[in-house]
TIGU-474159 format. One record per residue (C-alpha): residue number from 0; x, y, z. Coordinates in steps of 0.05 Angstrom, whole numbers, plus 5000, padded with zeros to 4 digits. Example, Ala and Ser with C-alpha at 12.3 -4.5 7.8 and 13.67 -1.06 7.14 Angstrom:
% TIGU-474159
(0,(5246,4910,5156))
(1,(5273,4979,5143))
% end
This chain:
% TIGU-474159
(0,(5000,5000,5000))
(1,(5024,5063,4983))
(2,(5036,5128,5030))
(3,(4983,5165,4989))
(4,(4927,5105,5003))
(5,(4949,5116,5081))
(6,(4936,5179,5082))
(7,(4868,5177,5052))
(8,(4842,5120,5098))
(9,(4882,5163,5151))
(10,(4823,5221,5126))
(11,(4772,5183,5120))
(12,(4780,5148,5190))
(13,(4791,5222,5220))
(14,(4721,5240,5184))
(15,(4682,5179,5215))
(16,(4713,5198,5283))
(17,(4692,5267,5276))
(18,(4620,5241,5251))
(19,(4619,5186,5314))
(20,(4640,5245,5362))
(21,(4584,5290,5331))
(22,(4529,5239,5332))
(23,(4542,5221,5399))
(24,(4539,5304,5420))
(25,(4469,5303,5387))
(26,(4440,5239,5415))
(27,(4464,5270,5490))
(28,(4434,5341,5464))
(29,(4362,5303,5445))
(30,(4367,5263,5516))
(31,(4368,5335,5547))
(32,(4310,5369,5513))
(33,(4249,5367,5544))
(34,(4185,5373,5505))
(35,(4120,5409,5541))
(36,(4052,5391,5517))
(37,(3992,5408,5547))
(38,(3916,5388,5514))
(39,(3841,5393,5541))
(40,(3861,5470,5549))
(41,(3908,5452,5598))
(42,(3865,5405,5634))
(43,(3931,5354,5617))
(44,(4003,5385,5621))
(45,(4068,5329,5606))
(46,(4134,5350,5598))
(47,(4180,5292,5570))
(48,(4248,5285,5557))
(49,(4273,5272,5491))
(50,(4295,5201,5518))
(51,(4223,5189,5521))
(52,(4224,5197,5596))
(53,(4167,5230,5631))
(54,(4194,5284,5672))
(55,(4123,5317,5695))
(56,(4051,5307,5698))
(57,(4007,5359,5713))
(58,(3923,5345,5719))
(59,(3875,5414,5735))
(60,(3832,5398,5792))
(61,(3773,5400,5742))
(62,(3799,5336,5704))
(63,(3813,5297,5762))
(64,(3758,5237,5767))
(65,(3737,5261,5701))
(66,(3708,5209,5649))
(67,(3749,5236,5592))
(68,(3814,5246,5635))
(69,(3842,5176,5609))
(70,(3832,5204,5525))
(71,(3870,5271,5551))
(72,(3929,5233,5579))
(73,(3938,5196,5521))
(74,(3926,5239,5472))
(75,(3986,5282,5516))
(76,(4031,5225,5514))
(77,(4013,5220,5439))
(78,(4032,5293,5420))
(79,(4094,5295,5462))
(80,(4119,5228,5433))
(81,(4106,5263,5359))
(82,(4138,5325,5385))
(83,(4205,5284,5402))
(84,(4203,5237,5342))
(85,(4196,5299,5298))
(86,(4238,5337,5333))
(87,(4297,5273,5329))
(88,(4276,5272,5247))
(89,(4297,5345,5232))
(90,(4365,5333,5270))
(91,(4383,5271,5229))
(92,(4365,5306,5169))
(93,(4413,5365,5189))
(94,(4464,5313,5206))
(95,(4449,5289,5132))
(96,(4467,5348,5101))
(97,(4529,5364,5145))
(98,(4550,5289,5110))
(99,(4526,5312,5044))
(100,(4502,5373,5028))
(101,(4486,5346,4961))
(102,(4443,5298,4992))
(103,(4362,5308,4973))
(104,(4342,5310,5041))
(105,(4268,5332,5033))
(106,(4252,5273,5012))
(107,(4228,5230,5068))
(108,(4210,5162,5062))
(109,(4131,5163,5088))
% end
């Protein structure tokens, strides 16, 4: 192998350490976001971690020993699980582009 092919796996192994070192910055990033969602006009409040961990739950006095209080809390858990999966989506796409900015990154594959 010659000193030219050493230094471009040399590169190229410096790039996926970079990439490794960056992915692992955004995964701890989305672990620290929390995501607030409140429904029933705030009847239901949840904030949850981008983890998917529940960090608070918040019921009004008025929904307590409702019959519809089970529909807001999952609707809540619903909405802040879209919030985080969405939210995870547009930071692999950015990741995407940092890779290759050529990349056609609009298109997603729903």
């Amino acid at each position: 192998m010659s000193d030219e092919n050493n230094f471009d796996l040399s590169k190229i192994m410096d790039a996926a350490k970079q990439m490794q070192e960056t992915l692992e910055q955004a995964q701890e990033k989305i672990k620290s976001t929390e995501f607030e969602v409140s429904v029933g006009a705030g009847a239901v409040t949840l904030v949850m971690g981008g983890d998917y961990k529940l960090k608070s739950l918040k019921i009004s006095d008025d929904a307590r020993g409702h019959a519809g209080l089970e529909t807001l809390l999952i609707s809540a858990f619903s909405d802040a699980v879209d919030k985080i999966t969405e939210d995870q989506r547009g930071r692999i796409m950015d990741m995407a582009k940092m890779i290759n900015p050529d990349a056609d990154t609009n298109a997603q594959g729903e």
